[in-house]
C-alpha angles and dihedrals in degrees: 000000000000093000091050082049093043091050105047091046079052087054097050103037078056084048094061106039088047083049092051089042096054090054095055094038094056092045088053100050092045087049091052091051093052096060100064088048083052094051090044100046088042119007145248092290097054091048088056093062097032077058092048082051097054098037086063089039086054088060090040091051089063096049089051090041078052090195101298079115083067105025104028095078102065088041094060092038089058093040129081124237087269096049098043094054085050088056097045091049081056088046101044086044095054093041094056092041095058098028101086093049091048107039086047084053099053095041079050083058102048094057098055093050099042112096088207150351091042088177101065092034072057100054089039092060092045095050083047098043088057090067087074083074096068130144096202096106095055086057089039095058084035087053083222096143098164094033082060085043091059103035104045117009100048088057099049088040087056093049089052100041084047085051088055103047090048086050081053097046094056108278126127133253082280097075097051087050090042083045082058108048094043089054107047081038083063090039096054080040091055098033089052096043085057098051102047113018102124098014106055104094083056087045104049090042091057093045117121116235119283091241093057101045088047084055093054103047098053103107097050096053091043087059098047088046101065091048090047086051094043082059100041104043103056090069086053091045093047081047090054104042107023112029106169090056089056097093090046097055092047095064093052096045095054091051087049094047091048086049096049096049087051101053087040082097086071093053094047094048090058093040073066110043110038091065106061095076127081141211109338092000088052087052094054096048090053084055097044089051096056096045091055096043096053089056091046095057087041082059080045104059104040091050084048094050092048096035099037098085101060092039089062095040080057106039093050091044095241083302096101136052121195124195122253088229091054076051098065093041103058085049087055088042086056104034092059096043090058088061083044086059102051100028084057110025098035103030114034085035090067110040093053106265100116082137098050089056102048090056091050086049090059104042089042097050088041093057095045097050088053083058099044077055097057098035113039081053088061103026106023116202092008100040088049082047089050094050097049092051088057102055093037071058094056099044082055103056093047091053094050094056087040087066095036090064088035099063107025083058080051124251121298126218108271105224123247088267083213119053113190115243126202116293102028126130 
């Protein structure tokens, strides 16, 4: 009887974590086609600062999400139906309130940092920025895979694939970035109609006020935002002081950021499960993370080496070459990254240590953009390549000894990340 238990919990959770994958994997593979139509109906140029958009709007996009994206999972899988939706309602509140200033920040931003063709950088930040408006935690913490398959990423699947048969057809960058927005516009509208059609008006009258959400949720967002930034700035550095490189980069930072949303399910999967132990048992599953994860990114990189080539020969439509050695260096960007993730977001989550990440998030971030700085000024794509391996390095040096004192000192309680307020329900 336990072994029958114990499959078909095996088999779902398979199920779930194939659902969730799907969803990242298809996202990833429509985003990847839409860059060579990009190239073709504009031009390399106007890729380069479509990719400088969407790498602010990426940023921008974390600071509208405010850490529900974190934090929101646990919250729905300890709440009932009715306190999830309640949740959700607070969510959905905060995230419009704060959308328009933000987004208008980071389009503002865009434009300054763009060489040429603002408009479209423009456009790009604001079709990235709208991500932050994601559902996908609510279905996460649901463990709903396919629920989230139907009601966000079809659509958002649809948009993108419409923006590439009108770049086909003859229109220009606009309309794949147009295709994008309006899809994951009709993705946040379904998935919100679902969660709260019948129960709003209950929702919405239990919700806290904004001030105060915005308050608690603070040190989650902080935390996403300077990783968001150590990903995004790199692309508008290399802009400012190597711009010839730019396109080049480009190329190389929109594959990184495709392979990294479709591994993110391996992340997820350990922010989960490493967690659920407790004392000695805590302290093994932070080792046997680690372990996993180090021979993960080890798979990673060597695909990536060996695959890499023809990806960016893709990706920039036989327009733009990219160095082996900028190769290897984007699979040990995102090899290493991966161990930052878990290290960071699995394991000193877990054991209580939120405030020491953040901290190595900071220092390390802080370190590898002052290298991007130098070297990208010497060595363009591969010196900026070179500079971000060495602060994901740090952060994941620092992590490592964060977790050593941690658990030789023996695991602390992690705090209920939600505390309930009045009037919750």
């Amino acid at each position: 009887m336990r072994e029958s238990h114990a499959a078909r919990a095996a088999t779902a959770g398979l199920s779930r974590m194939f659902g969730f994958g799907l969803s990242m994997a298809l996202l990833a593979v429509v985003s990847l086609m839409v860059i060579p139509a990009m190239v073709a109906a504009s031009g390399p140029r106007a890729w380069a600062a479509i990719a400088t958009g969407q790498a602010v709007g990426a940023v921008a996009a974390v600071v509208i999400a405010y850490g529900w994206v974190v934090t929101g999972p646990a919250r729905i899988a300890r709440s009932g139906r009715a306190g999830g939706v309640v949740e959700y309602g607070e969510s959905l509140t905060v995230r419009l309130v704060i959308f328009a200033p933000v987004a208008g920040v980071a389009a503002g931003v865009s434009a300054v940092v763009a060489l040429d063709h603002t408009g479209l950088a423009m456009l790009g930040s604001l079709s990235s920025a709208t991500v932050g408006l994601t559902a996908s935690w609510y279905f996460v913490g649901l463990s709903r895979p396919y629920l989230l398959l139907l009601l966000e990423t079809v659509p958002r699947l649809t948009g993108t694939v419409a923006g590439i048969l009108l770049m086909n057809g003859g229109a220009d960058a606009a309309a794949g970035l147009w295709g994008q927005l309006a899809g994951m516009a009709g993705g946040v509208i379904l998935c919100s109609a679902w969660i709260l059609w019948g129960r709003a008006r209950a929702s919405f009258g239990a919700r806290r006020k904004v001030v105060r959400v915005l308050a608690e949720q603070r040190d989650g967002v902080l935390s996403s935002a300077v990783s968001s930034m150590y990903s995004a700035l790199p692309i508008v550095i290399v802009g400012f002081v190597a711009a010839p490189a730019q396109p080049q980069f480009a190329v190389i930072d929109k594959l990184q950021r495709q392979v990294s949303a479709a591994i993110s399910p391996f992340v997820t999967v350990l922010q989960g499960w490493v967690p659920r132990a407790a004392g000695r048992s805590l302290t093994r599953r932070v080792s046997v993370a680690l372990v996993a994860t180090s021979g993960a990114a080890l798979v990673l990189a060597a695909g990536l080496v060996l695959g890499g080539p023809l990806l960016v020969e893709w990706l920039g439509g036989g327009q733009i070459s990219v160095p082996p050695a900028a190769i290897a260096l984007m699979a040990a960007v995102l090899g290493v990254g991966l161990v930052e993730s878990v290290a960071a977001r699995a394991c000193l989550v877990a054991v209580g240590r939120l405030d020491y990440m953040a901290r190595v998030t900071a220092l390390g971030s802080a370190v590898g953009l002052l290298l991007v700085v130098l070297l990208a000024s010497q060595w363009g794509t591969v010196g900026a390549l070179s500079g971000m391996v060495a602060g994901l390095m740090v952060r994941v040096v620092l992590c490592l000894l964060g977790l050593r004192r941690a658990t030789s000192a023996g695991p602390v309680a992690v705090a209920r990340p939600h505390a309930q307020g009045k009037g919750r329900s």
